[in-house]
C-alpha positions in Angstrom: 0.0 0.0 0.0 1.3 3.3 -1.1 1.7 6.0 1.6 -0.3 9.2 1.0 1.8 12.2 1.8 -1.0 14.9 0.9 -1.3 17.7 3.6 2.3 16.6 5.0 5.2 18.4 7.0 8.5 17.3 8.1 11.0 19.7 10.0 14.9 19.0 9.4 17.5 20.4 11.9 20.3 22.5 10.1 22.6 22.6 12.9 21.7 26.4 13.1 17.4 26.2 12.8 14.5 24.0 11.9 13.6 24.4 8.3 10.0 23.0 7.7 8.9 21.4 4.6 5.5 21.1 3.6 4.9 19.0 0.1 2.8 20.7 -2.5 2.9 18.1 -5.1 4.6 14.8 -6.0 4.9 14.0 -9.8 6.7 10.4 -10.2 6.5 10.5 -13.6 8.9 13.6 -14.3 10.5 12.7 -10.8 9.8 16.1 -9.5 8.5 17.0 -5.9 7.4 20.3 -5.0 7.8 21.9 -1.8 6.9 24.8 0.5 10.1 25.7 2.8 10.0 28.0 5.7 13.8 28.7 6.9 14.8 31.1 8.8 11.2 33.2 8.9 10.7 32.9 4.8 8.7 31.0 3.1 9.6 30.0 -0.1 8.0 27.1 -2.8 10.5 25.1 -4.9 10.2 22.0 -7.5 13.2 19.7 -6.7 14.5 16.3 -8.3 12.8 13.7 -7.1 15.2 10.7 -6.2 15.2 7.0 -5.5 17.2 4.6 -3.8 16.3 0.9 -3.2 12.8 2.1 -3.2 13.5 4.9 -1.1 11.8 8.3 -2.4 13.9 11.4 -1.1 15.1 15.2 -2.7 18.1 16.6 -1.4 18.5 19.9 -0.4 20.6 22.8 0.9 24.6 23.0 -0.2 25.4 20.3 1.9 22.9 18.1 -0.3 20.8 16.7 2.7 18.7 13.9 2.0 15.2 14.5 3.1 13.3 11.3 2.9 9.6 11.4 1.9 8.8 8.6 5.2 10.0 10.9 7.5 7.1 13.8 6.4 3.9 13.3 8.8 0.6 14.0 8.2 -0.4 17.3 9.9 -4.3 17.4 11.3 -6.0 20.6 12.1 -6.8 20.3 16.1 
């Protein structure tokens, strides 16, 4: 069963801040993912590659080229 990753967030730790992704759209077919990223108080929205490794989806991100898996986003309810 495929994992539905509509209305998910997932926040990575820099070293400096939290930077919080929240995914917009997947498109497996081009291999694209787009995200909205809030770092550092802006919020900006950004089509990445969309990789794969032993069936692993993840982008990378940032100059360091982080790997930002798509399990570790969470599906964010409205309380």
């Amino acid at each position: 069963m495929k994992k539905q990753y509509q209305l998910s967030e997932f926040n990575f730790y820099d070293g400096e801040a939290f930077i919080t992704f929240n995914l917009i759209d997947i498109n497996t077919e081009k291999k694209e993912i787009t995200v909205a990223i809030t770092n550092r108080g802006g919020i900006s929205v950004q089509t990445l590659d969309l990789l794969e490794d032993c069936g692993r989806l993840y982008f990378e991100y940032g100059v360091g080229f982080n790997q930002i898996d798509l399990e570790d986003f969470e599906e964010i309810t409205e309380d």
